[in-house]
KEKOLDO-796442 format. One record per residue (C-alpha): residue in one letter; x, y, z. Coordinates in steps of 0.001 Angstrom, whole numbers, padded with zeros to 6 digits. Layout:
N
ATOM   residuo      east     north        up
ATOM         A         X         Y         Z
...
This chain:
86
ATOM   residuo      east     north        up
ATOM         X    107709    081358    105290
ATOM         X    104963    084164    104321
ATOM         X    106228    084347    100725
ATOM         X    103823    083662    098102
ATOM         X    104624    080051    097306
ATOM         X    102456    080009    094072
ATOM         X    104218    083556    092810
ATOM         X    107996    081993    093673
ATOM         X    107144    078554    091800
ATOM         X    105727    080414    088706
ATOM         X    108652    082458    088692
ATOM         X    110886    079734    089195
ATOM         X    109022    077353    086536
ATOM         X    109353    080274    084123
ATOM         X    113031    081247    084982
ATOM         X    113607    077109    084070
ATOM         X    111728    077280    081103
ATOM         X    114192    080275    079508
ATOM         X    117020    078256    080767
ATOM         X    115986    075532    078997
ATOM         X    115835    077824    075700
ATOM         X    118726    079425    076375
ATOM         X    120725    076062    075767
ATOM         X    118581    075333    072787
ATOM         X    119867    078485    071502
ATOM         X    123286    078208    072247
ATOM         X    123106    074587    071263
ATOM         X    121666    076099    067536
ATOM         X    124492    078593    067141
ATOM         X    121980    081619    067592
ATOM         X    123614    085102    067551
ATOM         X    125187    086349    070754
ATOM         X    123418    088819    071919
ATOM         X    120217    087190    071491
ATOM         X    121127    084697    073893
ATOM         X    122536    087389    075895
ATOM         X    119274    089484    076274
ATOM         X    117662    086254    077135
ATOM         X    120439    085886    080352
ATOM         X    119060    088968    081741
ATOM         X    115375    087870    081275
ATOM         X    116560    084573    083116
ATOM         X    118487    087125    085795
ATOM         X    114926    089351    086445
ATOM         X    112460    086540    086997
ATOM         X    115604    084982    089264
ATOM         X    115732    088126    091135
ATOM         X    111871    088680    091210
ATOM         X    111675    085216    093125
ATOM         X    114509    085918    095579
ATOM         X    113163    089536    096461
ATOM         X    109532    087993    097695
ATOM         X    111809    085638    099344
ATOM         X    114276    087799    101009
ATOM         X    110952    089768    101544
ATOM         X    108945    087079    103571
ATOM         X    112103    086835    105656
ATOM         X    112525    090299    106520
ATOM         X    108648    090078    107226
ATOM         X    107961    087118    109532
ATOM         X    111411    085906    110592
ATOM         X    113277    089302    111249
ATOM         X    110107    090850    113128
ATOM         X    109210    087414    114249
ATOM         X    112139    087156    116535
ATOM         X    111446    086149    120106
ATOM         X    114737    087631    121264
ATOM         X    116646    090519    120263
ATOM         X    119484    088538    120097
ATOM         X    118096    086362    117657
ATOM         X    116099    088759    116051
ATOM         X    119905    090400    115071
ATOM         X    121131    087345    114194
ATOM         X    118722    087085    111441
ATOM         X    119673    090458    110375
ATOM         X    123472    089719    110323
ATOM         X    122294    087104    107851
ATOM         X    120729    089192    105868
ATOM         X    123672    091884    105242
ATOM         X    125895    088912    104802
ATOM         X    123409    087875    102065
ATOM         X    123083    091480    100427
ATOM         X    127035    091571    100784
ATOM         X    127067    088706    098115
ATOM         X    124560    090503    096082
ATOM         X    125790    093636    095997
């Protein structure tokens, strides 16, 4: 993998760290959509660190392909991934 490993552990570490407050704060009572605007924090760092994922894949195992056969088998994975996400 060509991702950034440093960049997707940061992102992960700090995606953990306002999971870890967000059940502090529902564990406290805290107001709704407090917690809910801290949900879609969690949800952009997540998707940050899956984009430079799904990123290095496109990058070196998509166009790394020794075979076109593989090379669209990676790419069937790919829209079957982006089929869940969208």
């Amino acid at each position: 993998m060509r991702a950034d490993k440093a960049q997707i552990n940061r992102l992960l570490k700090t995606a953990r760290g306002q999971i870890d407050g967000i059940l502090k704060m529902v564990e406290e009572d805290r107001y709704c959509m407090d917690i809910a605007h801290q949900l879609m924090a969690t949800e952009a760092v997540l998707n940050r660190a899956n984009k430079e994922i799904l990123t290095a894949h496109l990058k070196s195992c998509v166009t790394g392909a020794k075979t076109d056969e593989e090379r669209e088998e990676k790419v069937d994975e790919m829209v079957a991934l982006l089929g869940k996400i969208l």
